[in-house]
C-alpha positions as CSV (number, residue, x, y, z in Angstrom):
1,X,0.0,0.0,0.0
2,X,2.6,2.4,0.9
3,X,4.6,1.7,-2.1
4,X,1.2,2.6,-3.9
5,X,1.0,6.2,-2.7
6,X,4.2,6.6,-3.2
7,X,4.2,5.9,-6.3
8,X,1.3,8.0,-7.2
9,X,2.9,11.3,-4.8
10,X,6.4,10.8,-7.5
11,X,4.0,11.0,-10.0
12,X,2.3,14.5,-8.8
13,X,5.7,15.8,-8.1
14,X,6.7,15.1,-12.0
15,X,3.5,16.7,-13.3
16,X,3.8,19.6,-11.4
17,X,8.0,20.0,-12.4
18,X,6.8,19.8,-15.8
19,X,3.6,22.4,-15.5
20,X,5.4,24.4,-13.4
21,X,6.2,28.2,-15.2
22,X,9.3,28.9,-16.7
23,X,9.6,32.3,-14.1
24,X,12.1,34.8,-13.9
25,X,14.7,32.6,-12.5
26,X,17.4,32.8,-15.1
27,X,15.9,30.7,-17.7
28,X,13.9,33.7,-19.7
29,X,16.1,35.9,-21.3
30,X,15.5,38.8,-24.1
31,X,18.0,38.9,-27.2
32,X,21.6,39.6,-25.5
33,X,22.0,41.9,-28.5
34,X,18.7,44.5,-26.8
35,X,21.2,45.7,-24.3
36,X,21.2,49.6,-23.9
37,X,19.0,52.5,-25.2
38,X,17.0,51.5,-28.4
39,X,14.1,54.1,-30.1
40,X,11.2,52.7,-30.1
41,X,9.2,54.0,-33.5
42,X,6.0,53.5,-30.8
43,X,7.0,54.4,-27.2
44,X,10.3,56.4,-27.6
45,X,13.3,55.8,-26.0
46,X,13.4,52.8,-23.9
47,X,16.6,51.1,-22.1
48,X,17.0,47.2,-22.2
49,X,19.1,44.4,-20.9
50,X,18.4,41.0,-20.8
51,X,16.1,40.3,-18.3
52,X,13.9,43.8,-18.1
53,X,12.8,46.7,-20.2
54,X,10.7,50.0,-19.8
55,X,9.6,52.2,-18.8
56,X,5.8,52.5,-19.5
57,X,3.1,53.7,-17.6
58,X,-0.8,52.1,-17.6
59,X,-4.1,54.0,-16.8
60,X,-6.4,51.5,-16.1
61,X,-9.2,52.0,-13.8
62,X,-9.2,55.8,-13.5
63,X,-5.6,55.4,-11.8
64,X,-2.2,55.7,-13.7
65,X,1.0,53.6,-12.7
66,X,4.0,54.9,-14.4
67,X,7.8,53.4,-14.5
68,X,6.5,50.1,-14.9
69,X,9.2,47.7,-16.1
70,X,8.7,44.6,-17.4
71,X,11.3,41.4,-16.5
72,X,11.0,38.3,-18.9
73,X,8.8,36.3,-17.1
74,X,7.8,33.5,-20.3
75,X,9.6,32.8,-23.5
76,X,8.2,31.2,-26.7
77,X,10.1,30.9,-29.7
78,X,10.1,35.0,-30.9
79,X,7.3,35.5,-28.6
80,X,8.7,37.0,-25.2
81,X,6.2,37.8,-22.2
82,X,7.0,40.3,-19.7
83,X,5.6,41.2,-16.1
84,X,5.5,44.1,-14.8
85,X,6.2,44.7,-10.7
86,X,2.8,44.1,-9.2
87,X,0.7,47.2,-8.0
88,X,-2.4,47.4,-6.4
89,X,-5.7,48.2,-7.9
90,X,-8.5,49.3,-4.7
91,X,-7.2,46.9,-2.6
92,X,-5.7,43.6,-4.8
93,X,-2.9,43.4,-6.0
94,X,-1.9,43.1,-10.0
95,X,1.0,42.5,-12.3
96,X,0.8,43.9,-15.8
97,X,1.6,41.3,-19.1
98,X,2.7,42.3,-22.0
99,X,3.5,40.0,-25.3
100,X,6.3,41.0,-28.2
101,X,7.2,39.0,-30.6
102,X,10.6,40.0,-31.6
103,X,12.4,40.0,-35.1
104,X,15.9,41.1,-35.5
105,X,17.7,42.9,-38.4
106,X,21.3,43.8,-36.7
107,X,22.9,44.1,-33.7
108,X,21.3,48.1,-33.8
109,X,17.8,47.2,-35.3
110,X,15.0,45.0,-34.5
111,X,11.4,45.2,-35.6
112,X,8.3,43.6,-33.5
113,X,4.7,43.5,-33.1
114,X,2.5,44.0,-30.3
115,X,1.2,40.4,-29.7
116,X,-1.8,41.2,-27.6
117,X,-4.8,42.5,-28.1
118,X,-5.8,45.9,-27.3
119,X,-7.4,46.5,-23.2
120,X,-10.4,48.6,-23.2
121,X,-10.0,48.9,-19.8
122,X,-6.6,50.5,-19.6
123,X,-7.3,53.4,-23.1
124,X,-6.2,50.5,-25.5
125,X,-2.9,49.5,-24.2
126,X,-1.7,46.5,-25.7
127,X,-1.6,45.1,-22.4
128,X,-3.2,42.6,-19.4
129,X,-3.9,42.9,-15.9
130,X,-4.3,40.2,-13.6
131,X,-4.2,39.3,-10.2
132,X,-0.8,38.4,-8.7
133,X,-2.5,34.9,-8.1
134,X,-3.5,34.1,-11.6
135,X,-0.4,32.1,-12.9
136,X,0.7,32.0,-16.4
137,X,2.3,29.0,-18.1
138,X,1.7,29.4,-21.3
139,X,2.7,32.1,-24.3
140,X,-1.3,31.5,-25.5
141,X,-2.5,33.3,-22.7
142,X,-1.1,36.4,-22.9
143,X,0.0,36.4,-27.0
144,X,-3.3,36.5,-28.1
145,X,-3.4,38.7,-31.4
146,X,-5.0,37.2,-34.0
147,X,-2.0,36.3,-37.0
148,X,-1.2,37.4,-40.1
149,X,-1.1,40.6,-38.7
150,X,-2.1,43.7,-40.1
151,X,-0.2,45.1,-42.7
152,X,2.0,47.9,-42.0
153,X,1.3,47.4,-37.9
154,X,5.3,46.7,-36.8
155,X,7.3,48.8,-34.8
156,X,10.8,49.2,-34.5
157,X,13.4,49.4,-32.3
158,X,16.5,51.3,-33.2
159,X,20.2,51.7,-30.8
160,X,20.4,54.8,-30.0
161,X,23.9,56.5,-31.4
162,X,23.7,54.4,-34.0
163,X,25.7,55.8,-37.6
164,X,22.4,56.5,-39.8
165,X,24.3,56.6,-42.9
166,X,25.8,53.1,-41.9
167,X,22.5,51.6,-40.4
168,X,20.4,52.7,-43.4
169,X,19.5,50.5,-45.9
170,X,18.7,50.8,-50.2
171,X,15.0,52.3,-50.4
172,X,12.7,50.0,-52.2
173,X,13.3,50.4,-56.2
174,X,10.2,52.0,-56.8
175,X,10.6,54.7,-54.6
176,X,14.9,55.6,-56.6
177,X,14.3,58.2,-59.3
178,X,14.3,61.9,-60.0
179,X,10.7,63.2,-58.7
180,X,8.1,66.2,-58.9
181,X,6.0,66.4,-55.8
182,X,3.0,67.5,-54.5
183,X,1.9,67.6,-51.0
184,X,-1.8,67.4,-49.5
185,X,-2.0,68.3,-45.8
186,X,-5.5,67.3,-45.9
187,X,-6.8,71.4,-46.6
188,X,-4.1,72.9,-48.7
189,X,-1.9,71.1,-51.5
190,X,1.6,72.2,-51.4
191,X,4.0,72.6,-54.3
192,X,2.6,71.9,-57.1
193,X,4.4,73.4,-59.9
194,X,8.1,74.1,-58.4
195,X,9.5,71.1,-56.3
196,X,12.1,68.3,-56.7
197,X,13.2,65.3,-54.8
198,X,16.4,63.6,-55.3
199,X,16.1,59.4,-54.8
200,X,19.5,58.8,-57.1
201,X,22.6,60.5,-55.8
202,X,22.0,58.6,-52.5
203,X,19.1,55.5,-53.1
204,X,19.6,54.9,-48.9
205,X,18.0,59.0,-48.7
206,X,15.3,60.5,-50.0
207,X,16.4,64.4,-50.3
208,X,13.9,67.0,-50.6
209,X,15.0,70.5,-52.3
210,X,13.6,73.2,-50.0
211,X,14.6,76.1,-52.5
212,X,12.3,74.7,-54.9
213,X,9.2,74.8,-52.4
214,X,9.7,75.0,-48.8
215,X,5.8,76.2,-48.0
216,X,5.6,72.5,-45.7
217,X,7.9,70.0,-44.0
218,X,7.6,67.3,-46.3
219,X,7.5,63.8,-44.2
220,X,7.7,65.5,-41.1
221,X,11.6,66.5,-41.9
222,X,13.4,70.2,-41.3
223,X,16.2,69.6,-42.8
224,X,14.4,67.4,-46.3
225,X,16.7,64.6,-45.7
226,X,15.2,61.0,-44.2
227,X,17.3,57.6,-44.7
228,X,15.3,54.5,-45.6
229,X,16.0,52.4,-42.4
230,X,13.5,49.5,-42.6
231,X,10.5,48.4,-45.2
232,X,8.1,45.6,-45.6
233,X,6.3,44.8,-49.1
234,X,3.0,43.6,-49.6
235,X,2.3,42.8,-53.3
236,X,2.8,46.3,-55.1
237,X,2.8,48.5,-51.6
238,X,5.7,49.5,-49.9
239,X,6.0,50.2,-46.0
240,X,9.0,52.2,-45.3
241,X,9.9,53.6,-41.9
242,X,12.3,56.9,-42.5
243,X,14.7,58.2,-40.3
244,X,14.9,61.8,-40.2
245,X,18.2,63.2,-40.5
246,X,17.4,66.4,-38.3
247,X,19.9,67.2,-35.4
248,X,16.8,66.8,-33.2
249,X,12.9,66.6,-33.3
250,X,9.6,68.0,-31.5
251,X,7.8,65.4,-31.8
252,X,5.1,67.7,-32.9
253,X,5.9,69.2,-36.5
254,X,8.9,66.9,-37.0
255,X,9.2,63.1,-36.0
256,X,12.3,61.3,-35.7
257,X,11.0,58.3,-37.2
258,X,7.9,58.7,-40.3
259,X,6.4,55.7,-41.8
260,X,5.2,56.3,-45.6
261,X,3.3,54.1,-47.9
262,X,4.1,54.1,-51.5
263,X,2.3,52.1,-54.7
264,X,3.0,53.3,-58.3
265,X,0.9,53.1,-60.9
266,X,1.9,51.5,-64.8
267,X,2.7,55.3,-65.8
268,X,5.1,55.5,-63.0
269,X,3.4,57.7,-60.8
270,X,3.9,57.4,-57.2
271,X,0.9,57.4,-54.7
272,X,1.8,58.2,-51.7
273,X,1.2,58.7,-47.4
274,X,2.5,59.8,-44.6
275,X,2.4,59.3,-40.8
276,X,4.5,60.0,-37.6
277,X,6.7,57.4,-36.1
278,X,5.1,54.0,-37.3
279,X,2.2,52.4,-39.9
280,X,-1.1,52.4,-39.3
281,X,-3.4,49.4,-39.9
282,X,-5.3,49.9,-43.4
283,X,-8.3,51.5,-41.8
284,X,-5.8,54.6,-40.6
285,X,-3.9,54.7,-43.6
286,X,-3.2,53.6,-47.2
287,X,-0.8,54.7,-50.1
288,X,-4.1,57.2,-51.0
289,X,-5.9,58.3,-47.9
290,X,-4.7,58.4,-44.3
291,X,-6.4,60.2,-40.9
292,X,-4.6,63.2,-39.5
293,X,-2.2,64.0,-38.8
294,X,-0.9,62.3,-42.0
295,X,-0.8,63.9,-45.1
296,X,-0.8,62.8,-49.4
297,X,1.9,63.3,-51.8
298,X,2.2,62.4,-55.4
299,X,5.5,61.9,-57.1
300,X,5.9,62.6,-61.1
301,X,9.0,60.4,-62.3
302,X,11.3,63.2,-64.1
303,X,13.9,60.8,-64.5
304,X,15.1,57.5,-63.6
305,X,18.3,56.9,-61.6
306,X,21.4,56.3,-64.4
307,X,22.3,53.2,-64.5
308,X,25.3,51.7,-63.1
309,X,28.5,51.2,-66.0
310,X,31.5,49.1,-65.4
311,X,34.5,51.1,-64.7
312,X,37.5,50.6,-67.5
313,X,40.4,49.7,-67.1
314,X,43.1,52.6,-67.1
315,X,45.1,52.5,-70.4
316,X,48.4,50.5,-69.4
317,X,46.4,48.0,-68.0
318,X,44.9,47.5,-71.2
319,X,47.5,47.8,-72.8
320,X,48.8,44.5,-70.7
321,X,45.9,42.7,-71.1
322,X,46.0,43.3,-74.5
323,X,49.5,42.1,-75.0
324,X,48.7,38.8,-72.7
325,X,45.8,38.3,-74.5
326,X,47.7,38.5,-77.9
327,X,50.6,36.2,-76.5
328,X,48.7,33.4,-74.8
329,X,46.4,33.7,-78.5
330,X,49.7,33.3,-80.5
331,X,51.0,30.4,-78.1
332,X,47.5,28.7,-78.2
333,X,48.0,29.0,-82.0
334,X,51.7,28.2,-82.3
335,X,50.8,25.1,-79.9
336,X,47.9,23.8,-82.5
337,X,49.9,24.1,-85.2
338,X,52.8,22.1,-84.0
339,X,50.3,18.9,-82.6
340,X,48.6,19.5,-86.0
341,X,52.1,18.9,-88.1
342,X,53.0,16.0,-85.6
343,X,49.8,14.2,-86.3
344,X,50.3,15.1,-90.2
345,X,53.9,13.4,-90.1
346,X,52.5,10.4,-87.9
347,X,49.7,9.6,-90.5
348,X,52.3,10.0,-93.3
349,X,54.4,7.2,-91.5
350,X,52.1,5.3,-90.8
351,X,51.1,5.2,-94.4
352,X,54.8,5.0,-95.5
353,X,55.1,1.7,-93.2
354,X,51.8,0.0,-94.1
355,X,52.8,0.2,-98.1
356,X,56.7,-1.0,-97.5
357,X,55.0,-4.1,-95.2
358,X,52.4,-4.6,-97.9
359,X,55.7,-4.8,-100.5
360,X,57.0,-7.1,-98.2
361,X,54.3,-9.7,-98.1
362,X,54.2,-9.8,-101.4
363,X,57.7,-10.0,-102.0
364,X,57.7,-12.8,-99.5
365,X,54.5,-14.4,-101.5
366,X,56.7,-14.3,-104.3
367,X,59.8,-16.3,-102.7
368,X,56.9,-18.9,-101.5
369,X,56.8,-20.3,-105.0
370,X,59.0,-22.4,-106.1
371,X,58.1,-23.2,-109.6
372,X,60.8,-24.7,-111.8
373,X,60.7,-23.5,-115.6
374,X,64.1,-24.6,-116.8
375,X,65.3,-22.2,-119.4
376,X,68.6,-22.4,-121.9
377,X,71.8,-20.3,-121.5
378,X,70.5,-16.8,-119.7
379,X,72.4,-13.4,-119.0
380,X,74.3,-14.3,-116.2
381,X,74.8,-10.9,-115.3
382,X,70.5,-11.9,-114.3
383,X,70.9,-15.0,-112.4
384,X,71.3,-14.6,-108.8
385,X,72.4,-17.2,-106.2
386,X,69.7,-19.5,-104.5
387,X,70.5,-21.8,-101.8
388,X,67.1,-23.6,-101.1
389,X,67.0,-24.3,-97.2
390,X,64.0,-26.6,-97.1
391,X,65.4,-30.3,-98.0
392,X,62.8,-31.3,-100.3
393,X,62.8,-35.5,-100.3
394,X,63.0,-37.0,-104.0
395,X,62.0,-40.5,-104.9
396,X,63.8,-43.3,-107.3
397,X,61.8,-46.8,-108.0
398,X,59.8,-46.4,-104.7
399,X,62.9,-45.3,-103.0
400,X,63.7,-42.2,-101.1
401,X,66.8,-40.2,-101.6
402,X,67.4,-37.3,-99.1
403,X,68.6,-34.1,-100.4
404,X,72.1,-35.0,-98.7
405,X,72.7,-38.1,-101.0
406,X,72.3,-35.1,-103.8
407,X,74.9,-33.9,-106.1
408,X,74.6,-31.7,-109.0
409,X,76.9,-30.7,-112.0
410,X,77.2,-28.1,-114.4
411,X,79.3,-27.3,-117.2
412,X,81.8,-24.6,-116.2
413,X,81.9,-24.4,-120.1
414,X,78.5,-22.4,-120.2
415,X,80.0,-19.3,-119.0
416,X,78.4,-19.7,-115.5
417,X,79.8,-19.3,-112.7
418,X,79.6,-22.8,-110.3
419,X,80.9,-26.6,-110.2
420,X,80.1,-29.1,-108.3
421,X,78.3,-28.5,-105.4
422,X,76.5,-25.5,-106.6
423,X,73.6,-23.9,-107.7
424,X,72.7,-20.8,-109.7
425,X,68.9,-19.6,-110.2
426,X,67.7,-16.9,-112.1
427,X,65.7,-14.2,-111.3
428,X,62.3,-16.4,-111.0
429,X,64.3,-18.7,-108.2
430,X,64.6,-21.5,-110.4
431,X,67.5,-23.9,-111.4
432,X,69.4,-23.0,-114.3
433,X,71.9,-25.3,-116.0
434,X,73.1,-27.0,-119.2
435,X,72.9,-30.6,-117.4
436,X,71.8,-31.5,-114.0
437,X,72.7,-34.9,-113.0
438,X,71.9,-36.3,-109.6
439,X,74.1,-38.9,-107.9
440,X,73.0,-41.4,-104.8
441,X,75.2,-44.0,-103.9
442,X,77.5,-43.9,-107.0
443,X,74.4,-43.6,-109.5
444,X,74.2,-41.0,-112.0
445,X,69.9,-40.6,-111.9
446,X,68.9,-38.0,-114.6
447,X,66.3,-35.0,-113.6
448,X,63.2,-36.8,-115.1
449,X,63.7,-40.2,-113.4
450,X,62.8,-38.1,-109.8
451,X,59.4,-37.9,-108.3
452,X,58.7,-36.1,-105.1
453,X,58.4,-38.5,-102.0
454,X,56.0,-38.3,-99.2
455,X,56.8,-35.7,-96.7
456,X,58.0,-37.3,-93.7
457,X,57.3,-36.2,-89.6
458,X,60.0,-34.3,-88.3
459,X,62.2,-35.2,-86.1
460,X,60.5,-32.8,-83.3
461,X,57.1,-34.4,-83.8
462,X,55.3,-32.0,-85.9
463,X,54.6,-32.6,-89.4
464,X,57.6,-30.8,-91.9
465,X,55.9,-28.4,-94.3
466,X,54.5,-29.3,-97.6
467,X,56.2,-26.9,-100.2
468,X,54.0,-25.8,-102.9
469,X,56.3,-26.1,-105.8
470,X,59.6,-28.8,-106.1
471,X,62.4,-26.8,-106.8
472,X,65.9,-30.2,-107.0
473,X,67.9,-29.4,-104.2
474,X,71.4,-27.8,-105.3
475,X,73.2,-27.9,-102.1
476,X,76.0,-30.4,-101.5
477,X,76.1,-31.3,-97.6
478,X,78.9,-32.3,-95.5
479,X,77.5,-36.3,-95.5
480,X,77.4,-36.2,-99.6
481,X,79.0,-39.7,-101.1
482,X,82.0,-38.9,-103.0
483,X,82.4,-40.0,-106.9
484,X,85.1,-39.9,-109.3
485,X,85.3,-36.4,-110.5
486,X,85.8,-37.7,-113.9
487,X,83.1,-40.4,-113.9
488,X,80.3,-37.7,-113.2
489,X,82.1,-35.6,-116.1
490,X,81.8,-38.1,-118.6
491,X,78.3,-38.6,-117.9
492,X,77.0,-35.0,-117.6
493,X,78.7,-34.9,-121.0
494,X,76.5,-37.7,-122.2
495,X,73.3,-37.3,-120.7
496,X,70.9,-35.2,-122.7
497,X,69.8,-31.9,-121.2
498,X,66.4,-32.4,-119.0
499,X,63.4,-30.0,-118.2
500,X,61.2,-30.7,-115.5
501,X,57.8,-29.1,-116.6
502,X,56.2,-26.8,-113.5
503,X,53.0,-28.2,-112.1
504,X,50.3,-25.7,-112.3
C-alpha cells in the first residue's frame, strides 16, 4: 500500500515540475543583442538588458501607474512575455503582461509586433492585468493577437547613437528616381508646380530641395533629408519607416521616425502617405488616404536613376591585357599548329610503313613459289644465287633419296659461274643449267627419273611443311657420297639436257 502512494505522490511531483512556469529565474532571457538604449518608433526611447525593459506607464481604472518595467517572465520561440512589478488596484494586488514578438535585423535594429490584443480597460494598451495569483504557463494566454497581422502594424526598435548613414538601408526600387511632388495636408496642396526630390545621388535617402518649395515639412523633416531604415512589401505596396536626419525633433511638426506608404501606378506615378513614427493598420492609412495628422503626396518620375556602368580599365592595364591576350592567342595557335604537323607526319608514317609491309608480303608471296621453268643459257649478269634451305625428299623406284645423298653438275663451259656442289637460279628462283645430274650411292639418276616423295614427320614431332612447288635441291652437304670427278664428267657430258615441266 505504501509503495502505492508513493508511487502516485512521485508522479504528482513530475507533473507539477513539468507544468510548473518557466519564471524569472534565469531561464527567460531577451535577445543579448537588446542591451542599452533602443528608439522605439511607438513608445520612444526605452533602455534594455536582458532580463527587463521600460519604462511604461498604464491608466487603467481611473488610476495611472508609471515606471513600470517589465522582467522576462515567459519565453516562446520569438514571442517574449513580460511582467510588470505588481501594483495594487482598490485593494488587490496586479501584475501587468505584455507579449512582443521580436524580429531582429542587426545588432542596432530590430522590428516587433504587439502580440496582444488591445485592453479597453486601460485606453487601449496593448496590455493585461491580472491578479498576482492568476499564474501564467503558457505564451497562449497572454499572445493573443490574431495572425497574419495587419499590414504595416510593426514597430521598430532602433540603438540609440547608432551611424544612420551606416545603419540605413537601399529604399525600395520603386521609390529611386528623379521626382516632382506635391503635398496634401488634408486642406491645402503644397507645391505643385516648383518642387524636386532627389532618390538617385543617394538610393539609402530621399532628399527633398527646400529652394524649390519649402511652404511645408515634407515627411515631417526640417532639414528634407530621411534615410530608408527598414520596409516591408506587400504585393505592389511598400512600407517604409524613415529616419529623419534632423539634429533633433519636436515630436510635434517633425518626428524622428515617419512611416510612408508608397504604390506606383503602370505610368510611373507614385501614390503616396505619410504618418508620424510608425504604420497604421489599413483603416488609418493607405498609399491614398490616411487620418490626420498624416498627409498625401504624389510623385511625377522626371527621370530615372542612371544606371550603373563598369568602370574601364586605365590605359596601361589595357595595354597589358592586350598584349597577354595576344601572346597566350599566339602560343594557343603556335601550340595547335605544332600537334597538327605531328599528327600530319604520324599519318604519313604510318602510311609510309603500311605500303613497305604490304611490299613485303608480297615479296615474301613471291619467294613462296618455287616453280621450276628450266630455261637455256640466260644473261648471267641476271641470275642470282639461290641456296634452297628446305630439304625437299625426291624419290627413285619407290625409293627415297634425301637431299644429302644429292649432287649436281654443271658445265663450267657455259660461262656460269659454279661446279660441283652448286647452284645458280635466275631471277624467277629456279635452277638453271646445261645438265643436271643427280648422284646417290654412286648412280648417276637423270632430272626426269625423280618424283617427289612423301613428306615425312619431323624429327621434333610435328609434321615438316609441304612446299607448294619442287624446286631439286642444289646444295652439296657435308655427308654427300663422294664419286670420281671424272666419272660424273663423262656422264654430264653424255646425258641429254632435262626440263622438269612446273606443275600448275
Amino acid at each position: 500500500m505504501w509503495t502505492l502512494r508513493r508511487n502516485n505522490v512521485l508522479a504528482v511531483i513530475v507533473i507539477i515540475i513539468i507544468a510548473a512556469p518557466r519564471d524569472c529565474d534565469g531561464t527567460c532571457t531577451y535577445p543579448s543583442a537588446l542591451d542599452g538604449v533602443f528608439y522605439s518608433s511607438h513608445d520612444g526611447y526605452i533602455t534594455w538588458n536582458t532580463t527587463t525593459f521600460g519604462q511604461y506607464t498604464v491608466t487603467t481604472f481611473s488610476q495611472t501607474f508609471a515606471n513600470l518595467e517589465y522582467e522576462c517572465h515567459l519565453n516562446d520561440g520569438n514571442y517574449y512575455i513580460g511582467r510588470s512589478a505588481s501594483f495594487t488596484i482598490y485593494t488587490g494586488p496586479f501584475y501587468a503582461y505584455i507579449c512582443l514578438e521580436l524580429h531582429r535585423v542587426s545588432d542596432n535594429l530590430f522590428y516587433y509586433y504587439y502580440a496582444t490584443t488591445e485592453l479597453s480597460g486601460a485606453n487601449g494598451a496593448r496590455v493585461k492585468i491580472l491578479p498576482t495569483s492568476t499564474s501564467v504557463t503558457s505564451a497562449a494566454s497572454i499572445c493573443d493577437e490574431p495572425t497574419p497581422y495587419d499590414d504595416g502594424t510593426f514597430s521598430i526598435l532602433y540603438r540609440n547613437g547608432t551611424s544612420i548613414s551606416t545603419e540605413a538601408t537601399t529604399c525600395p526600387t520603386a521609390l529611386q528616381g528623379n521626382y516632382f511632388y506635391t503635398l496634401n495636408d488634408g486642406t491645402t496642396k503644397h507645391c505643385n508646380n516648383d518642387s524636386y526630390l532627389d532618390v538617385c545621388t543617394d538610393t539609402k535617402r530621399l532628399i527633398f530641395n527646400y529652394t524649390e518649395c519649402n511652404t511645408t515639412n515634407a515627411l515631417y523633416s526640417a532639414g528634407g533629408q530621411l534615410y530608408c531604415l527598414y520596409s516591408q512589401n506587400t504585393s505592389s505596396t511598400h512600407y517604409v519607416i524613415l529616419y529623419n536626419a534632423d539634429a533633433s525633433v519636436d515630436d510635434s511638426t517633425t518626428y524622428q521616425t515617419v512611416c510612408m506608404v508608397l504604390q506606383k501606378d503602370s505610368s510611373g506615378v507614385g501614390y503616396a502617405t505619410q504618418y508620424p513614427k510608425e504604420c497604421q493598420n489599413t483603416t488609418v492609412m493607405n498609399s491614398t488616404a490616411v487620418a490626420s495628422p498624416g498627409a498625401s503626396l504624389i510623385f511625377t518620375l522626371n527621370d530615372s536613376c542612371p544606371v550603373a556602368t563598369t568602370v574601364t580599365p586605365a590605359p596601361v592595364e589595357q595595354t597589358n591585357t592586350a598584349s597577354a591576350s595576344v601572346i597566350g592567342g599566339t602560343l594557343g595557335t603556335l601550340i595547335i599548329i605544332a600537334a597538327a604537323v605531328v599528327i600530319f607526319l604520324g599519318v604519313l608514317w604510318w602510311i609510309k610503313n603500311k605500303k613497305t609491309s604490304s611490299k613485303v608480303d608480297k615479296a615474301d608471296k613471291a619467294e613462296d613459289k618455287e616453280e621450276i621453268i628450266p630455261q637455256g643459257h640466260g644473261d648471267i649478269n641476271s641470275r642470282t644465287l639461290f641456296t634452297p634451305t628446305n630439304k625437299i625428299p625426291l624419290e627413285r623406284d619407290n625409293e627415297i633419296i634425301s637431299q644429302r645423298h644429292i649432287r649436281t653438275s654443271f658445265d663450267d663451259a657455259d660461262g656460269t659461274a659454279g661446279g660441283e656442289g652448286e647452284s645458280i637460279t635466275n631471277e624467277y628462283g629456279e635452277i638453271q643449267a646445261d645438265e643436271i645430274m643427280i648422284v646417290s650411292e654412286g648412280t648417276t639418276v637423270s632430272n626426269d627419273q625423280m618424283t617427289e616423295a612423301s613428306l615425312p614427320m619431323s624429327s621434333e614431332g610435328g609434321e615438316t611443311p609441304q612446299p607448294t612447288e619442287v624446286t631439286p635441291p642444289g646444295v652439296v652437304n657435308e655427308d654427300v657420297v663422294e664419286t670420281s670427278p671424272r666419272v660424273v664428267k663423262e656422264d654430264a657430258e653424255s646425258a641429254p639436257a632435262t626440263a622438269r615441266t612446273p606443275r600448275d
